[in-house]
N, C-alpha and C positions, 0 to 999 in steps of 0.2 A: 574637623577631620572625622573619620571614620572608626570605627571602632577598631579595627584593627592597630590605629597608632596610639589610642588611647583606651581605654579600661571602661566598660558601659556604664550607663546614666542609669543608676541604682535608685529604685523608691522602697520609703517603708510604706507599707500597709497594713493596714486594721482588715480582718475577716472573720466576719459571722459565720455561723453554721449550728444549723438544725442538727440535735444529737444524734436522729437516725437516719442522716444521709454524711455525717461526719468522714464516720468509715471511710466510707466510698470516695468520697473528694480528694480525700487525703492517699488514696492510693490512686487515682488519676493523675495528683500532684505531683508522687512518686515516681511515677511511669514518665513523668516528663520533665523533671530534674532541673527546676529553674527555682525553684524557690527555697531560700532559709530560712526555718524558722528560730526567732527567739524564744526563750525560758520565760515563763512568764510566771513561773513560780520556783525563784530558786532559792527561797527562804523554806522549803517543802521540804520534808525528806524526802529520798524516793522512794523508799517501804510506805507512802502514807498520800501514794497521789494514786488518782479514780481509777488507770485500768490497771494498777500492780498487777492484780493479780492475772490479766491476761497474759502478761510481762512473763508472768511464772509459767503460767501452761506452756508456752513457748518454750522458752528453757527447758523445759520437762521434758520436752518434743524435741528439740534439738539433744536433746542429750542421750535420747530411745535414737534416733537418727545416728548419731557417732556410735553407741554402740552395734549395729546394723552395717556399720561403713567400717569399722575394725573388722567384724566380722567376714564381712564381705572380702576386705583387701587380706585379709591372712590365710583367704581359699583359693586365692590370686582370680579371681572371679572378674572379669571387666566390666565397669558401670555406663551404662548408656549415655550418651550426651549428645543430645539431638543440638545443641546449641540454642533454642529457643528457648525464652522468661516466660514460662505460664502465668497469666494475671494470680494477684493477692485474689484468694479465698474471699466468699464472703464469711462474716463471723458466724454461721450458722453448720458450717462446713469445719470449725476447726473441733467441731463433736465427732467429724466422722473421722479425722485424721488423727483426732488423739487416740478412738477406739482402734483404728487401724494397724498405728504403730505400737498400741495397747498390745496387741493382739498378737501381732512379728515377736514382740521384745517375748512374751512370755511362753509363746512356740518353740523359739530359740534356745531361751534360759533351760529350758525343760529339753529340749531336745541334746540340749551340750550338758545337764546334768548325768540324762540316762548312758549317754556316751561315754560321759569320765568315769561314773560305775561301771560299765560295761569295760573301761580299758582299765582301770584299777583291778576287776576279775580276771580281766586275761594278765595284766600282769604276773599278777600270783601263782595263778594256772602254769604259767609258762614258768617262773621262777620254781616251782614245785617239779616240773617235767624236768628242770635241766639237775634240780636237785636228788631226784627217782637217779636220774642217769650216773651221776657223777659216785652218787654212795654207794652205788652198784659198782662202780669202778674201785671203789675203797675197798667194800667188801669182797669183793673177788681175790682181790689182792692178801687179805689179811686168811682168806681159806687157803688159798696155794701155799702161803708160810704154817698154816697150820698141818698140812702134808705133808709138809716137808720134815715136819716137828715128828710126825707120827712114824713118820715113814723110817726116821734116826731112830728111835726110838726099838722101831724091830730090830732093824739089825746090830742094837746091842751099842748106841751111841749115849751111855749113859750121862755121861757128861753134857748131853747138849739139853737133857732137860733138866738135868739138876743146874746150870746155869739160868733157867728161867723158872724159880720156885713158883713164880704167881701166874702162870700162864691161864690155870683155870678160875682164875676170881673171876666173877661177874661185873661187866664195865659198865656203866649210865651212857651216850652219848645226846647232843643233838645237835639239828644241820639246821641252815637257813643259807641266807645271801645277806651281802653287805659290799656296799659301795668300793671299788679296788682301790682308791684312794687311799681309804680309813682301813685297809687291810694288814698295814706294819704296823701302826699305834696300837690295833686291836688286840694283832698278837702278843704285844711285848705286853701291853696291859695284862693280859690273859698269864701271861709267864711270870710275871713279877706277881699278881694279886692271888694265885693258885700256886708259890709255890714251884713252879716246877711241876705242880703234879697232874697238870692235864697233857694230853695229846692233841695236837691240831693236825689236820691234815686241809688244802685246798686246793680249788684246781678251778680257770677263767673261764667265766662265760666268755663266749669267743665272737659272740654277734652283741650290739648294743642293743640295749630295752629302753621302750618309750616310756618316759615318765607320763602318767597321765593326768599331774597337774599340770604342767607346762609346756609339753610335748617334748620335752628335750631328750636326746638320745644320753644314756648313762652304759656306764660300763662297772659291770657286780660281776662278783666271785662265788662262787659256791663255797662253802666250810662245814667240817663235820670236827667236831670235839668230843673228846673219849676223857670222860672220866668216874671217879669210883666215892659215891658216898653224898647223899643227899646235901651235903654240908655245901661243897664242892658244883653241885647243880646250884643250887640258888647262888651262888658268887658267876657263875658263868654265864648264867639267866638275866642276871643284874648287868653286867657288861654289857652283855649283849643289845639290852637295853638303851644303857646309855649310847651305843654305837650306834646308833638307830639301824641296826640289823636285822632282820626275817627272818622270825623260828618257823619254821612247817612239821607237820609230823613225818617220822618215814620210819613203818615199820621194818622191824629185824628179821622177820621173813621172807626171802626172798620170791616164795607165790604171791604175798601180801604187797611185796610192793611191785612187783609185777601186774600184779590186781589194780593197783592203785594208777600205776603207772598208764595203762588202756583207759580206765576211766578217767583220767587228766583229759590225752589224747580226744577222747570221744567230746567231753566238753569245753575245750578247745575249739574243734570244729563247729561246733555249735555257735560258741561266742561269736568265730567270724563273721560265718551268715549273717545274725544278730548288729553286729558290729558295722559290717557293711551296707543292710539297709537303713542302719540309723545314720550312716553317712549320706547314702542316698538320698536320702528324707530333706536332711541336713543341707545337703547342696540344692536342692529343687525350690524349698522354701529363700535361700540366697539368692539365687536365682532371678525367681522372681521380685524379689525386693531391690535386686542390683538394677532393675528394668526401667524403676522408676522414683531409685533415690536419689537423684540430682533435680530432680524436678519438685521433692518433697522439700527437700534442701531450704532449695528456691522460695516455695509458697511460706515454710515458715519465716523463712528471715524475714517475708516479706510481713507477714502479718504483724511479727514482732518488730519490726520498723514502721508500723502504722500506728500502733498501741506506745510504743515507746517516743515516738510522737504527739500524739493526742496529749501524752503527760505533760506536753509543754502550755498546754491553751488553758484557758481559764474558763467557769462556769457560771454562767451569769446567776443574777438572783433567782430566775425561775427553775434553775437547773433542767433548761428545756436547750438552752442554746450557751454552743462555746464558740469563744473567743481567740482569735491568735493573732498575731503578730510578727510580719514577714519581710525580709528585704526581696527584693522580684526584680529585674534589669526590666528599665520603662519602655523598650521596643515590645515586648513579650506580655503585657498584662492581659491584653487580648486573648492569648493564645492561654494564658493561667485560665484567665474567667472562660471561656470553652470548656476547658477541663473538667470545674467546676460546674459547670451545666453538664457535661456527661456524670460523672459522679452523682450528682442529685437524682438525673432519670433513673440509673441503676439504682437506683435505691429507694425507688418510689417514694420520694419524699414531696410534698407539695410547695416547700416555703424554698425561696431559691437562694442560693448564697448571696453575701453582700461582700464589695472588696474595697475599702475604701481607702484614698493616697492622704498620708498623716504628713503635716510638716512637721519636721524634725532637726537639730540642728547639733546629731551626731554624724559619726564620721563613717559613712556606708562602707562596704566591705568592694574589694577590688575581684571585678571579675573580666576576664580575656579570653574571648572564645576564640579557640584552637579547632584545629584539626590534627589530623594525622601527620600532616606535613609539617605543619610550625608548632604543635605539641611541643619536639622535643627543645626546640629554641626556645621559646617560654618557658622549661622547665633550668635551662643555663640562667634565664635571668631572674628567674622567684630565688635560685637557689643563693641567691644574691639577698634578697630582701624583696618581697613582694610591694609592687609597685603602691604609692597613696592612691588615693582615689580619683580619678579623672589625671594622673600623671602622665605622661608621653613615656611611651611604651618602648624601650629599646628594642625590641625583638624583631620586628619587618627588617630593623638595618642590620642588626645581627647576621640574619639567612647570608645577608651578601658577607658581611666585614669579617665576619667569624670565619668563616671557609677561608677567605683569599689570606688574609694574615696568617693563617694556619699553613696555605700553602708557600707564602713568602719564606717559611722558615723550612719546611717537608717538601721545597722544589725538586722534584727529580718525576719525570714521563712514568720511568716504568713503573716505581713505588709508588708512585698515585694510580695507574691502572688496576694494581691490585688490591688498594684499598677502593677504586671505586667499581672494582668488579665484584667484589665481596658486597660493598653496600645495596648495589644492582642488583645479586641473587636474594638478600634479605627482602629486597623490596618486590620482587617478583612473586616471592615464597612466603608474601607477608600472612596471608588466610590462612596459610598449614601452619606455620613457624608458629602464630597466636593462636591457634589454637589447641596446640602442646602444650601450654602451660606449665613450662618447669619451674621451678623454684631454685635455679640454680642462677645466683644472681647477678653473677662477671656473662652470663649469655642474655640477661635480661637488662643489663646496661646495654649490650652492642646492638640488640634487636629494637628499644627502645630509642638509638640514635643515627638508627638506619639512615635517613635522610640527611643525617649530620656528616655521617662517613662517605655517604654517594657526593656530597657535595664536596669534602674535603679533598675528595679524590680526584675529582674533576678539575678543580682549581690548584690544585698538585700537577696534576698533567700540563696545565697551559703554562703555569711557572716554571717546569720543567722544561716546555720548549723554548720558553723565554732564556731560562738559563743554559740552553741546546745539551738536557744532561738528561740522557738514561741511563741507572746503573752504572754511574759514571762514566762514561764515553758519552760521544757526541752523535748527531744525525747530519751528515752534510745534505741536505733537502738541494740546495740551491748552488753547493759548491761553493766553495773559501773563496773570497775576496784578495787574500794577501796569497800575493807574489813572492818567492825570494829573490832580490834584485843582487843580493853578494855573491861573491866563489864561494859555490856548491860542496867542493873539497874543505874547505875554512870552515863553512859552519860545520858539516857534518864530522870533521875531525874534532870542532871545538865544544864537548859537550852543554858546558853551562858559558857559551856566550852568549850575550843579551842580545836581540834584533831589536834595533827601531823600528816601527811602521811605518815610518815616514818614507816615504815614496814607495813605501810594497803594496798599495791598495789598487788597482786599477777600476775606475770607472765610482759607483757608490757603496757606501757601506753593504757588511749583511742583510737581506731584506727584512729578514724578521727573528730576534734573538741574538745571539751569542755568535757569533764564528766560528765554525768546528775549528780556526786552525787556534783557537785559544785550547783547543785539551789535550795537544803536544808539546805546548809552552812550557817551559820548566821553569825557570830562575823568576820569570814576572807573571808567572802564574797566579799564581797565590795577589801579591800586589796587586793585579788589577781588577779582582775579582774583590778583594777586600775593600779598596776602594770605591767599585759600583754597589755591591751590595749595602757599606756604611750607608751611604748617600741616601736609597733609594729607601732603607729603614727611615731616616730622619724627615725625609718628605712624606712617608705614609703615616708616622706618628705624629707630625704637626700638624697634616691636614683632617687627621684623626681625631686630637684634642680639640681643632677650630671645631668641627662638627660638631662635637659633643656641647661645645660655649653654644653657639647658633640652638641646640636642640632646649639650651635654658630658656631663649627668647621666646618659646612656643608654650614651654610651662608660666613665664610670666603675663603675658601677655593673654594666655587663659584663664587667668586666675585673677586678670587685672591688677596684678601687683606692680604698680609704678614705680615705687621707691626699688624695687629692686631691679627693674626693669632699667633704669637710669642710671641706677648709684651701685649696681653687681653687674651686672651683663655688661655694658657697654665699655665700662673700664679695663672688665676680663678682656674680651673681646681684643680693646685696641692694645693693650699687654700682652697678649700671644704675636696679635699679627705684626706688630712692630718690631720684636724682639727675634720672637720664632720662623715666623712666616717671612721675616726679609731676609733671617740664613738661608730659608729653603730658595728664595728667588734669585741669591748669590750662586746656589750652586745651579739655576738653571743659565745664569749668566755667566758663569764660567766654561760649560758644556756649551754653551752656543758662542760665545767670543774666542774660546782658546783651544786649538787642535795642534796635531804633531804635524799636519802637514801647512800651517800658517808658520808666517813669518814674525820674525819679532817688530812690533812689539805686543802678539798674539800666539806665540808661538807656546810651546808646551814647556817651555823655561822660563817663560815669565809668567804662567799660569799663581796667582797667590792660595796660601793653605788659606779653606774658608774658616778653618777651628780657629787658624789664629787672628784673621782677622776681624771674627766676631768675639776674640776675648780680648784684642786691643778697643773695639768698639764699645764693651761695654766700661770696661777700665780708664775709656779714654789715651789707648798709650797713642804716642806716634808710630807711627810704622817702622819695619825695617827699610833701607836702602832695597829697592830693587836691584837686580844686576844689570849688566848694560845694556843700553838701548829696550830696557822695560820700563813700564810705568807701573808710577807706584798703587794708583788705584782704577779700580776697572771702569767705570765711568765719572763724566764731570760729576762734581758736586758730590764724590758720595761720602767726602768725609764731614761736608754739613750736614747730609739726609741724617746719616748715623749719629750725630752726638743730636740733633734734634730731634729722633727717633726714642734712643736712650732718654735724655732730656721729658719728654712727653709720658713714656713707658713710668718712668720712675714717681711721676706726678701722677700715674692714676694708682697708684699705692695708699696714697692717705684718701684719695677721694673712697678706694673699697672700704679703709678702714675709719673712715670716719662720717663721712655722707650721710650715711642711713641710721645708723642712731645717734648722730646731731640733730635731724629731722623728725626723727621718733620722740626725742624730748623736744621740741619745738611743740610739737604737735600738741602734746599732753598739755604742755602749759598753754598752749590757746585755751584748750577745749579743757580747762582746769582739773583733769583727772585723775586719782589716788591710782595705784596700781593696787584695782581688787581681781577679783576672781571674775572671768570670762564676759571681763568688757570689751576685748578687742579681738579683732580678728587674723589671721596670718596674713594679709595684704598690708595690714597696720602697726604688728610687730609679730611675724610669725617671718617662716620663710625666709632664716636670716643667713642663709647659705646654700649653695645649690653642690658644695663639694666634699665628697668625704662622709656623708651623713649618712651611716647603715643605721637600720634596727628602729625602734620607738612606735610611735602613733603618726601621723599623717600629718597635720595641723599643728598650730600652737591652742589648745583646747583654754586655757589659763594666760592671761594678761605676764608678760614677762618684769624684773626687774630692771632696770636700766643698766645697774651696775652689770645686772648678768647679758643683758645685750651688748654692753659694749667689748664684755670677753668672749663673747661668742664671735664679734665680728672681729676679733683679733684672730683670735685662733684659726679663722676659714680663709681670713686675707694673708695672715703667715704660711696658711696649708697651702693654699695657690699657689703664692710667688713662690716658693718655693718646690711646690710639687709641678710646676710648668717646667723647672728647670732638669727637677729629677725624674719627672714623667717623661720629659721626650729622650732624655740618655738611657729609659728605661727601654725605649723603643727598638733598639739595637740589638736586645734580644735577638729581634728578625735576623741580623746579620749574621749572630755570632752563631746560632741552630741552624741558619741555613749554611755558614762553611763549614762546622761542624759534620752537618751530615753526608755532605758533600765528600768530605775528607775521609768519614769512614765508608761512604761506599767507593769511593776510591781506594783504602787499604784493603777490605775484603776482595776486590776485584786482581788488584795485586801479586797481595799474601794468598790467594787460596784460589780462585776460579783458574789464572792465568797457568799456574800450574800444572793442571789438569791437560789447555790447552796446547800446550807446549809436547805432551806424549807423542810419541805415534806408531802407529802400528796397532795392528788387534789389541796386544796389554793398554794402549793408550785410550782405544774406546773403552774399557773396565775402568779404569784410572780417571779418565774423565766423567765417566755415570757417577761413581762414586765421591769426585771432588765436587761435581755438578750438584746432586744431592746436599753435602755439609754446607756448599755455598747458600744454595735456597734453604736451609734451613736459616742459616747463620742472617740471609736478609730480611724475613718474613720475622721473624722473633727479634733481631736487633732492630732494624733498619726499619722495619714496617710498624712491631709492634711498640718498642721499647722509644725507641725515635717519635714517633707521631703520639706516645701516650704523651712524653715530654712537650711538644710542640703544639698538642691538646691542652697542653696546664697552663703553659706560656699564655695562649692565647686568652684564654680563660680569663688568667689576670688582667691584660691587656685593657679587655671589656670593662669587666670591672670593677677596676681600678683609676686606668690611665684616662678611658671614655667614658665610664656612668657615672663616674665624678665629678662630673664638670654639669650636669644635669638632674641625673635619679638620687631623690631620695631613698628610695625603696620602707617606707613605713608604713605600710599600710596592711590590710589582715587581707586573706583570701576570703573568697565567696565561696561556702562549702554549701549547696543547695542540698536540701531532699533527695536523692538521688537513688532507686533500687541497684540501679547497676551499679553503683561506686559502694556500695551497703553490700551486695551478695560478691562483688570480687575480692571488698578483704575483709567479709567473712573465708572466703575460699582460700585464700591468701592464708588469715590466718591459722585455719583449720589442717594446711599443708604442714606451718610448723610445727 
């Protein structure tokens, strides 16, 4: 088979290289993402291997970079992204990009120094202007009461200045600003630590000032304090202090600080200009460094993925040439050693690479090349356990089995148009949609499974016509088949009475799905639909599990493992199909023997329950009495088929549980052998179940116990027989999310559309826009999102559980090749967080 069904023919390989064409190779390597390499020294520390220290320059460079990209994003500045990988630098070249980014980072620092001095100075400036102003307002105020003083005083109000004995003492004051916050703690501080004995007076800055460490807008108060006595200044001074509040000078003059006040003003104006071209400055150098920092991005990561590479090879005696060691998929060694020959030319190196295939008898690493389309389905089954190596790949059958079982359970026409007209616009919009690159990760699940959703939608649709249900109602295409053959008056008087079918069909069934006149049925509504649905679940889970048995004979039989090829597979195999597989052929033999419109003893009254006749079968009971003129069993002979079926079924129990390590100890004692360390291989006692087995290593690496093989095959032949029984009643899921959903868009259509529909007149088109609206909200979020997320999980498990079960180990490691693109997207990734 092709690589598609199985995982590529992985070789290690040994590779020489000349030290001054290494570089080079190793960034052609890079650029073509096929090769991993191993550690070849991981007894080393990494502070103490050969190119640390380029390791560092880089880091150095990457971290001049992020400062430049901070900068950049906080002037809202847009960075170019032409979408192309400039090649890795040669190493000669990262002199010029260190000086470069040397050179930005220290332009920068210097240029956002003299800025923050320059807005620290207007600060002040400005804090001093509003302070000029506001004390001006204080003292104007304290002369008009001294007028007032003077003015009582003439005409003979003696009393108003002998009430004020201290009017002419000499006061100290001083003003500043302080944060409005810390403006009540200050004062009570002020009031409790003086006593009483100062005066505060203040009044808000009424615009917010830019802090010029951090740009944040703050909101300060102007304050002036009047007090009397040096003692008194330093207690206020000290406060002030600790408040971290702003003394300024402001003379008692009022020419003086009117003086003061213009020349603020004047250098003020000055600051701007100043202020302004050092922004100018500021953005032009941005500017240009936004032009071409996603491409600097680029060249480093990349340099620093060549060098931090390199750390993994080894250096021979002459320390002329290094060594490494690589897994490479065997279709592509061609296409490596090409690369390797370009690498060498660019590098002017004479001596040419050597690559050579090492035998090895570890466990290669699992690689599956995807594309765009079966990506996201290979990413359903890793998230499982990533496949052993050379294992039979579930994913080709996924594309189909994942969609339609999704849709078995999400049947309905129109809720599948929407989710596959949604999937449709992702996948048309796929080049704009990826190259936004959000980081918002519920939109990078859905864009990621774009093909998952188009598909799920589609096969939603056709199960929908199968089940003739859009938005619950039906599509008469074709016209109803059943006739009412009763008085017309009787039924429509009698709401819930039952109709037989029998003789209302003229000519042949529905041609294709459902019957519309099944979605005005009431009373056997529900029954017949519970009925076809159970059914058609139990048939798609049984021939679901036989598949997944059938898909072990492909892993055994590549692997040439006999013993289990004989003594697991074929016992599994004939245990479903006897058991499983002959309930499912009862119910095709019931559908094809027994109708409403046959007679007895075919009739739809002597039709037998198949539940119960496949739990007398197992049990052996006898049957019930049929009613009259029925028979008791649907064809001759079939209560010998069945207890010889049973009979058979039951006898391949010990053979799963005993067969293969009876034989595995047979074997040993021919071939007299101790159980040591890694004398046998998984065809000889590895491999000792193909069900249930997540997680571990691939192989059996280590010769097993006997004791421990024979508990292993207990455990995997108890998990079968057992999980056959409760894997396929697991299967019903299908039915029970497909009437489920059913039922809820039949309430919402009900409870809430029908509603609307019922108005009329002018209020009824308002009334319907409006119901019309909560209804599509209510199916798009329940019905669409919350329903398919459910019937998304379901299925999920399905796979596997019920089907990789019986097949996939999943133990094996991915193949992480060399890769820049998968290197520079989570770095980018990262650097988002």
């Amino acid at each position: 088979m092709g690589s598609l069904f199985r995982s590529e023919e992985m070789a290690l390989c040994q590779l020489f290289l000349q030290s001054e064409a290494a570089y080079a190779c190793v960034s052609e390597l890079g650029e073509l993402g096929l090769v991993q390499f191993r550690d070849l020294n991981p007894d080393v520390n990494a502070f103490q291997r050969k190119f640390v220290n380029e390791v560092r320059r880089c880091d150095e460079m990457e971290r001049k970079l992020r400062y430049l990209e901070k900068e950049i994003k906080k002037d809202g500045i847009p960075m170019l992204d032409t979408g192309e990988s400039p090649e890795a630098p040669q190493p000669r070249e990262m002199i010029d990009l260190e000086a470069t980014f040397e050179k930005l980072e220290n332009e920068l620092r210097e240029v956002n120094q003299n800025a923050e001095a320059l807005k620290r100075n207007f600060l002040e400036l400005t804090e001093l202007k509003h302070i000029l102003r506001k004390t001006q307002v204080f003292f104007d105020e304290m002369a008009d009461n001294q007028n007032e003083d003077e003015q009582a005083q003439l005409l003979g109000e003696e009393g108003v200045r002998a009430s004020q004995p201290g009017q002419n003492l000499k006061l100290g004051f001083v003003a500043g600003v302080i944060l409005r916050e810390r403006l009540p703690a200050f004062e009570r501080m002020l009031w409790r630590a003086c006593r009483g004995n100062v005066f505060l007076r203040q009044a808000m800055i009424e615009t917010p000032l830019e802090d010029p460490t951090n740009g944040d807008q703050v909101h300060k108060s102007v304050f002036i304090i009047f007090f009397q006595g040096d003692q008194l200044k330093t207690r206020v001074k000290k406060i002030c202090e600790g408040f971290r509040a702003t003394l300024y000078p402001c003379p008692e003059a009022p020419a003086d600080r009117r003086e003061m006040a213009m020349g603020v003003m004047t250098r003020i104006e000055d600051l701007n200009t100043v202020l302004g071209q050092t922004q100018d400055h500021r953005h032009r150098v941005l500017v240009a460094a936004a032009k071409n920092l996603k491409n600097w991005f680029v060249k480093v990561r990349k340099i620093k993925a060549i060098y931090h590479t390199l750390n993994l090879f080894n250096l021979d005696v002459t320390q002329k040439c290094l060594i490494a060691e690589c897994w490479v998929p065997l279709l592509d060694i061609e296409t490596i050693q090409l690369a390797l020959r370009r690498g060498t030319e660019r590098s002017g190196s004479s001596v040419p690479p050597i690559l050579n295939r090492m035998q090895t008898f570890e466990n290669p690493p699992t690689y599956n090349r995807t594309n765009k389309f079966t990506k996201a389905f290979q990413a359903l089954i890793d998230a499982y356990g990533v496949a052993s190596y050379r294992e039979m790949n579930p994913a080709p059958y996924t594309i189909i089995t994942f969609p339609f079982l999704f849709a078995v359970m999400f049947g309905d026409l129109g809720h599948g148009a929407i989710m596959a007209l949604f999937g449709l616009w992702m996948i048309r919009k796929e080049k704009g949609l990826a190259a936004q690159k959000t980081d918002n990760e519920i939109w990078n699940i859905f864009f990621g499974g774009r093909y998952i959703i188009f598909l799920m939608g589609v096969f939603s649709m056709y199960t929908g016509l199968i089940y003739n249900d859009i938005f619950s109602k039906s599509l008469n295409i074709f016209g109803s088949h059943w006739h009412l053959s009763y008085n017309k008056s009787t039924v429509m008087e009698n709401k819930f009475l039952q109709l037989s079918p029998k003789g209302d069909y003229e000519g042949a069934p529905y041609p294709f799905g459902m019957d519309p006149i099944w979605q005005v049925a009431g009373a056997n509504k529900i029954i017949f639909h519970n009925a076809y649905k159970m059914k058609i679940s139990i048939i798609f889970g049984v021939i679901h599990m036989i598949f997944g048995v059938v898909m072990s004979w492909h892993n055994h039989t590549y692997f040439r493992n006999r013993i289990s090829l004989l003594y697991e597979f074929i016992p599994q195999l004939v245990f479903l199909l006897l058991l499983f597989f002959y309930m499912v052929l009862l119910m095709f033999i019931k559908w094809i023997k027994f109708a409403a419109t046959n007679d007895k003893p075919y009739s739809e009254a002597c039709a037998p329950s198949i539940l119960i006749t496949f739990i007398d079968m197992v049990l052996f009971n006898t049957p019930k009495p049929p009613p009259e003129n029925c028979e008791t069993y649907m064809f001759m002979g079939q209560h010998f088929i069945q207890v010889l079926f049973v009979l058979v079924a039951v006898g391949c129990i010990p053979v799963m549980l005993l067969a293969k390590p009876l034989l595995i100890m047979q074997a040993r004692k021919q071939a007299n052998v101790q159980p040591i360390a890694g004398a046998t291989s998984d065809a000889e006692a590895g491999g000792v179940s193909n069900s249930g087995s997540h997680g571990g290593g691939g192989g059996h690496e280590e010769e097993e116990e006997l004791s421990e093989i024979f508990i292993h095959q207990s455990i995997h032949t108890i998990e079968y027989v057992l999980g056959s029984v409760s894997h396929t009643a697991s299967y019903l899921r299908l039915w029970a999310l497909s009437l489920a959903h059913a039922q809820l868009a039949e309430v919402l259509w009900t409870m809430v559309l029908s509603i609307g529909l019922k108005q009329e007149g002018p209020v009824g088109g308002i009334v319907l826009t409006c119901v019309f609206a909560f209804w599509a909200i209510l199916t798009v979020g329940i019905l669409v999102l919350m329903e398919g997320l459910s019937a998304f999980l379901h299925t999920l498990r399905l796979h596997w559980v019920e089907f990789q079960s019986k097949f996939y180990k999943g133990q094996g490691y991915a193949f992480q090749p060399f890769s820049f693109d998968a290197i520079i997207e989570n770095g980018a990734a990262a650097a988002e967080e």
